[in-house]
C-alpha positions in Angstrom: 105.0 54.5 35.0 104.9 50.6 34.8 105.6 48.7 31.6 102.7 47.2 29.6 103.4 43.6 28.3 102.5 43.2 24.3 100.4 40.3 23.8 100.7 37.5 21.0 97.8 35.9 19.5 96.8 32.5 19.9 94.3 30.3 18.0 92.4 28.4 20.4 88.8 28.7 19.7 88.5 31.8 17.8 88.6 33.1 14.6 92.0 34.2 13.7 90.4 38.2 12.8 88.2 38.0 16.4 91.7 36.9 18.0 93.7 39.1 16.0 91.7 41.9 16.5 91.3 41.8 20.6 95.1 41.1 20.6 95.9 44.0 18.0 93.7 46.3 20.3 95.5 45.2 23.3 99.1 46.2 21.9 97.7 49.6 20.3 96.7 50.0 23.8 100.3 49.8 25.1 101.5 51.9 22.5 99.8 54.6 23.5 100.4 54.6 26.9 104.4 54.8 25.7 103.1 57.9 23.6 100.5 59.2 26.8 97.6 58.9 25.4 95.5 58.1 28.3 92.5 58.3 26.6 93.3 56.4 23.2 94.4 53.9 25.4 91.2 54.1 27.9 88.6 53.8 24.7 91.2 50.5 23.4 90.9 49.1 26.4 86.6 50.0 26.7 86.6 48.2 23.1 88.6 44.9 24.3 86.5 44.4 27.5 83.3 44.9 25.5 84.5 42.6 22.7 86.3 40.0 24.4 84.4 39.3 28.0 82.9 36.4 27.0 85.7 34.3 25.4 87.5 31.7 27.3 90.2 31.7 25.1 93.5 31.9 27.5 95.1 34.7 25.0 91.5 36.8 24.8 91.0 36.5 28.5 94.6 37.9 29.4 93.8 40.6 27.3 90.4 41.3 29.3 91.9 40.6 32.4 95.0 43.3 31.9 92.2 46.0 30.2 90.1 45.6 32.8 93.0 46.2 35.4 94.5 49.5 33.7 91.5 50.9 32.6 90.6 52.3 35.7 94.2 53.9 35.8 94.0 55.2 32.4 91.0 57.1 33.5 93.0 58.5 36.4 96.0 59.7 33.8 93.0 61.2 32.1 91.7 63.2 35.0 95.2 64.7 36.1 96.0 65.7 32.6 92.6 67.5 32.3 92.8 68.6 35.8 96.4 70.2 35.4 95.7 72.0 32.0 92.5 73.1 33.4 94.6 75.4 36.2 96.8 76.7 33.6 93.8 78.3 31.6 93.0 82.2 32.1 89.5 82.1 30.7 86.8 81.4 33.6 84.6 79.2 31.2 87.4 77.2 29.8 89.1 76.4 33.3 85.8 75.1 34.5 85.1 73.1 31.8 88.1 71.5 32.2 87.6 70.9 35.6 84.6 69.3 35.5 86.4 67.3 32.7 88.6 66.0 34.7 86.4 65.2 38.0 84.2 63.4 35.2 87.4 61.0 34.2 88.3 59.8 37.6 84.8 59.6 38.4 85.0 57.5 35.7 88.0 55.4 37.1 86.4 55.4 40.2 83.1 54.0 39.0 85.1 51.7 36.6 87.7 50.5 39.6 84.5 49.0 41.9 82.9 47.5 38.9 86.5 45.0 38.5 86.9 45.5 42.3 90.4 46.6 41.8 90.3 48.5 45.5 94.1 50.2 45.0 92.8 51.8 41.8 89.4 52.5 43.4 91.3 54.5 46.4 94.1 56.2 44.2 91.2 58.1 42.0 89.0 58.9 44.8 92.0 60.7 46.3 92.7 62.1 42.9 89.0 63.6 43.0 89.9 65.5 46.1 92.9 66.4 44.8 91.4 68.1 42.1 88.3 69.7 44.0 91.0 71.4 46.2 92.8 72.7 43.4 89.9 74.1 41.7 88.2 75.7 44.7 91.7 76.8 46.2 92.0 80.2 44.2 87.9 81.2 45.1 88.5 80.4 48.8 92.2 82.3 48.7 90.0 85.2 46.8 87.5 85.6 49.5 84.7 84.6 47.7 83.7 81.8 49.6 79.7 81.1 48.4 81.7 79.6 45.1 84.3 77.7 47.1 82.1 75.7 49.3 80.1 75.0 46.3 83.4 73.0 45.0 84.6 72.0 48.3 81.1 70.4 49.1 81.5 68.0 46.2 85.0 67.3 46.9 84.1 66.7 50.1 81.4 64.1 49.2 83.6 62.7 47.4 86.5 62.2 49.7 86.0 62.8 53.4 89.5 62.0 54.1 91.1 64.6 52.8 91.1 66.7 55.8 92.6 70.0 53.9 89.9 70.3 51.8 87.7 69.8 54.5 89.0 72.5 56.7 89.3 75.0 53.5 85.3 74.3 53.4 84.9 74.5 57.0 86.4 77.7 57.2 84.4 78.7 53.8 81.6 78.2 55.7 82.4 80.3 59.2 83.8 83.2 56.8 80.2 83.1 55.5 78.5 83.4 58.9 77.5 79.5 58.7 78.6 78.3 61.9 76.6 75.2 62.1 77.6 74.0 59.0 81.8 74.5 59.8 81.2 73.2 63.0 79.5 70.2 61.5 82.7 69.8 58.8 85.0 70.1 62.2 83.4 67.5 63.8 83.4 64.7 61.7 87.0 65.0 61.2 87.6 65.3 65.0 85.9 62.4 64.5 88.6 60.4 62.6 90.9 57.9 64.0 94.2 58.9 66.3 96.6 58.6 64.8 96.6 59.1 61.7 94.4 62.0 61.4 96.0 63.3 64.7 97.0 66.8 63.4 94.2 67.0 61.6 92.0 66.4 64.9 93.8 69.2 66.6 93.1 71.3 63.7 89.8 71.1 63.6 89.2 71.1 67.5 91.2 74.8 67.1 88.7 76.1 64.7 85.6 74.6 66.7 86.9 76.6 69.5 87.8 79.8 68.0 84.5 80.2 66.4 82.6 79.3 69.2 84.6 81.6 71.2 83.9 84.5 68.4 79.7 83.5 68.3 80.2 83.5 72.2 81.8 86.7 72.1 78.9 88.5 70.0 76.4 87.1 72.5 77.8 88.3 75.8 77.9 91.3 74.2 74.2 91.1 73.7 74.0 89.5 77.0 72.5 87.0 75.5 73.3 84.0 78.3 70.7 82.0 77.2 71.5 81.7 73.3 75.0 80.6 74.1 73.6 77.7 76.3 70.8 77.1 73.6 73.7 77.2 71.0 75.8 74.6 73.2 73.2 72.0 72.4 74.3 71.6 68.7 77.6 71.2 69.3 78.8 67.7 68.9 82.0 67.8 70.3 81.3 66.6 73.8 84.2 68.5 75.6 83.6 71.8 73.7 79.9 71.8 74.4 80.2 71.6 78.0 83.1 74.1 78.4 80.6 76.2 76.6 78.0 75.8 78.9 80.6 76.3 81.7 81.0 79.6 80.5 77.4 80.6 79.8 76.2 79.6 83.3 79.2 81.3 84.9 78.7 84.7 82.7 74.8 84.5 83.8 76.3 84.1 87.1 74.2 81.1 87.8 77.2 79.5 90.3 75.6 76.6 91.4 74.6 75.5 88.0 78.5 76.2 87.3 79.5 73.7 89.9 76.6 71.1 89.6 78.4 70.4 86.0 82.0 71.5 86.4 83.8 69.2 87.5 82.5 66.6 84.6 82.9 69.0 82.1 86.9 69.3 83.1 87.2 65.5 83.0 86.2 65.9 79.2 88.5 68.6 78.4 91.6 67.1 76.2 94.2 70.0 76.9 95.8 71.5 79.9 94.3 75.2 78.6 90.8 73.5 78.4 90.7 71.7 81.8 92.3 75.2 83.1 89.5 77.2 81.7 87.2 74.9 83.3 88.8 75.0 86.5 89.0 79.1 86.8 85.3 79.3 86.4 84.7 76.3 88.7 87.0 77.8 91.5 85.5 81.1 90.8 82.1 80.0 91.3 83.0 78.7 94.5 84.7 81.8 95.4 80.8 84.0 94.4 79.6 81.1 96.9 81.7 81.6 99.6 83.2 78.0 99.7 86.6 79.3 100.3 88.5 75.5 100.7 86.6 74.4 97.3 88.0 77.8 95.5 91.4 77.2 96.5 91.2 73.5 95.4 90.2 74.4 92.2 92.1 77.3 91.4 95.2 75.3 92.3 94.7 72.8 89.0 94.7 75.7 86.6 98.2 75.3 85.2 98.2 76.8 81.6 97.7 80.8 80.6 96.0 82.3 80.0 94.1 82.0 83.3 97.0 80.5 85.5 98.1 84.1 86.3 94.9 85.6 87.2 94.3 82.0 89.1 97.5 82.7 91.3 96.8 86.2 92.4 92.7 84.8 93.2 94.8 82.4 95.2 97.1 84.8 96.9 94.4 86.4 98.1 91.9 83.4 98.9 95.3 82.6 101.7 95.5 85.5 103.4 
């Protein structure tokens, strides 16, 4: 924790009990950050900004200046401490109290940290709040019971959109609770940010927009419903993923030409060697339903990753002979 700087009073245009006062707050303040109390500290600081903002003594405004710049902080110190008692408590009631006690102090800071334009502050509480969401929705998702978890994980995600955990804990909150659009809507807009710092976090979420597409896609070819999973194809935003989709769908209603009027674009979107070999199998085996032998083999020669190179070498062997 940084040191706090005691101030001494000065006499230039004030009263010497305004002065003293403002400058007596100011060192109480520092005292009790020494001691931790945030929020003694937070309400000294409140009472110097309102008292003291329109002085223009150089003592007074130093004073105003340094409050205003570590109240935001002390607002922060506030939230943790709440925020870290709160997941210590056993009682339901209690522990959400004190949750929302704590998102209401670094909402606080945040709100207080724009207002003085002190960005650093601004940024460390609105990471703080996501923090804190993810801690408090962690044990409901972890529970199974996931209607209460993206109820938290909503609000934290409002609230910071960076923090790609919580964001994929409510993504997967909401495909565990049959709300596909909704997770895939979470995964995209963190696909969505920039490589590459959120790299891992891209590929993350790209894995879990596949897998549950693959799982809806699953239940309706069992259905044979070939026509939902191209309607369904249309709300996905992820480029790549919605036209590997509709790859499949055409292929499974064994519409081949459709397949190869829009295969070879859909490979050139696909960002991994498994996607653009997926692609590629049901593009070569198109051809191969539409008897264009040379366009089979040149297709089922680029699938290189399992699991469809194996199946793709034995079409292959026996395209040659």
């Amino acid at each position: 924790m940084k040191k706090f700087v005691l101030m001494v009073v000065a006499l230039m245009g004030l009263s010497f009990a305004q002065a003293q006062s403002i400058v007596e707050n100011f060192n109480e303040a520092s005292k009790a950050i020494a001691a931790k109390n945030f929020a003694k500290a937070a309400e000294l600081y409140e009472t110097i900004i309102a008292d003291g903002s329109e002085e223009e003594d150089a003592t007074i405004a130093g004073c105003v200046e340094n409050a205003k710049k570590n109240l935001p902080v002390m607002y922060v110190y506030v939230g943790k401490l709440a925020a870290g008692a709160a997941t210590k408590l056993e009682d339901p009631k209690a522990k959400e109290a004190k949750f929302a006690e704590a998102i209401a102090a670094l909402e606080k800071a945040a709100a207080k940290a724009k207002s003085y334009r002190n960005t650093k502050a601004a940024t460390t509480a609105t990471t703080t709040i996501g923090q804190v969401y993810k801690a408090h929705g962690g044990p409901y998702f972890n529970n199974g019971d996931y209607a209460k978890a993206i109820e938290i994980f909503a609000k934290g995600y409002a609230a910071n959109n960076k923090n790609t955990d919580l964001a994929m804990m409510l993504a997967e909150s909401y495909f565990k609770s049959e709300k596909y659009d909704d997770g895939m809507k979470v995964c995209a807009q963190i696909a969505a940010l920039p490589s590459p710092k959120y790299d891992a976090a891209i590929k993350e979420a790209k894995a879990k927009m596949s897998q549950y597409t693959n799982n809806k896609i699953a239940a309706m070819q069992q259905a044979n419903d070939f026509d939902g999973i191209i309607a369904m194809s249309e709300s996905i935003a992820d480029k790549a993923l919605a036209q590997k989709v509709l790859v499949q769908a055409y292929f499974l209603k064994k519409d081949y030409a459709k397949v190869i009027e829009i295969g070879e674009a859909a490979a050139a979107l696909q960002t991994t060697d498994e996607d653009k070999s997926f692609v590629y199998f049901n593009l070569g085996s198109a051809y191969n339903a539409k008897e264009n032998k040379a366009k089979a083999i040149e297709c089922l020669g680029k699938v290189t990753a399992e699991p469809y190179a194996t199946p793709a070498k034995a079409a292959l062997a026996e395209l040659s002979k």
